[in-house]
VMD Tcl script that draws the C-alpha trace (Angstrom):
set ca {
  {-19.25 7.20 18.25}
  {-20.81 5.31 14.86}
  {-19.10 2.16 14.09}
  {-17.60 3.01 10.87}
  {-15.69 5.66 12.93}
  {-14.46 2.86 15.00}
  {-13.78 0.65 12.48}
  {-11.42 3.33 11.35}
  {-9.49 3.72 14.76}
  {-6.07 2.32 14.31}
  {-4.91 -0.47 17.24}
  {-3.40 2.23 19.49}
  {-6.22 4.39 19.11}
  {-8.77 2.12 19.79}
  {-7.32 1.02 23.04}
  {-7.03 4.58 23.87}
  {-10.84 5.10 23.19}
  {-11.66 2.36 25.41}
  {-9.75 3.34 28.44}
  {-12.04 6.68 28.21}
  {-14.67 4.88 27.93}
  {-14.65 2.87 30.71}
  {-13.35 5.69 33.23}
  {-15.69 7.76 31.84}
  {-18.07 5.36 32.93}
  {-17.09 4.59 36.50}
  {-17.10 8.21 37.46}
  {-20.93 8.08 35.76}
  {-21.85 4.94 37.61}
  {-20.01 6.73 40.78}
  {-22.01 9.87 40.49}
  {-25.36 7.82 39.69}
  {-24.75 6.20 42.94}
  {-23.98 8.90 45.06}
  {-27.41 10.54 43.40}
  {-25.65 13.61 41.69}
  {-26.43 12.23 38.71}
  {-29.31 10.56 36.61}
  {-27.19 9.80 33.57}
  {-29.21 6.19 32.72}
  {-28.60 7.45 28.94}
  {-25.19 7.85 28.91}
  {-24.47 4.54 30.76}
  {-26.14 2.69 28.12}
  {-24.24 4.66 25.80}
  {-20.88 4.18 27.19}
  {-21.86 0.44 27.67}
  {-22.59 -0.13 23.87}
  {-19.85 1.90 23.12}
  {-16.94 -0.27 24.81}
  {-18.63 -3.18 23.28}
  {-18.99 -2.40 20.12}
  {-15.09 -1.34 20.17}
  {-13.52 -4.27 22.06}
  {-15.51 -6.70 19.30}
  {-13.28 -4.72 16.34}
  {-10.35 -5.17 18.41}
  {-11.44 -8.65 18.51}
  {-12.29 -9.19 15.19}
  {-8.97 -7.57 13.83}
  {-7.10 -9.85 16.67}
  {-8.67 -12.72 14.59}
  {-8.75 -11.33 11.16}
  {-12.25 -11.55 10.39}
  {-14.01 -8.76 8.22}
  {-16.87 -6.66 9.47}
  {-20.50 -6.89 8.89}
  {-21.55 -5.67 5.23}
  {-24.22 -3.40 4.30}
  {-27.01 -6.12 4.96}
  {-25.26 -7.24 8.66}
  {-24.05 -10.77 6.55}
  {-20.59 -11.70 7.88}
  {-17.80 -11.28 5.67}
  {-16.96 -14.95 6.08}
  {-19.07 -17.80 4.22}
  {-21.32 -19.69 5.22}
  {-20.71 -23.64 4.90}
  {-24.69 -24.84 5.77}
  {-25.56 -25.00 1.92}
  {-21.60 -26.18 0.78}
  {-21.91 -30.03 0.14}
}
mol new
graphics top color blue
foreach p $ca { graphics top sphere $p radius 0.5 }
foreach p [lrange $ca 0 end-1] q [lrange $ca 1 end] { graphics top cylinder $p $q radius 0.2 }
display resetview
């Protein structure tokens, strides 16, 4: 899923998506184990996936904006204020 899609995810869904997520990935890490599977893809997938939305659940839980267009934080930068 892109992250303007999960940016987009209300609260409920987004802890929702990450329950999936994550049992969708212990029945891949499962499988991979038992050697039915050779999913090393989809792990890394799934892996990035429940990061990237547990840091917008974080982010709204502290109220901070996303990255803009050129990855810059939305908040300022206090190096050059003086």
């Amino acid at each position: 899923m892109e992250l303007n899609k999960i940016r987009s995810l209300s609260d409920e869904e987004l802890t929702a998506h990450e329950k999936t997520s994550a049992e969708q990935l212990f029945r891949l890490r499962f499988q991979v184990s038992m050697g039915q599977n050779d999913g090393v893809k989809k792990l890394r997938q799934l892996r990035k996936e429940i990061a990237q939305i547990k840091t917008v659940a974080r982010e709204r839980q502290l109220g901070i904006g996303g990255a803009g267009k050129d990855g810059a934080t939305a908040t300022t930068s206090k190096k050059g204020a003086r």
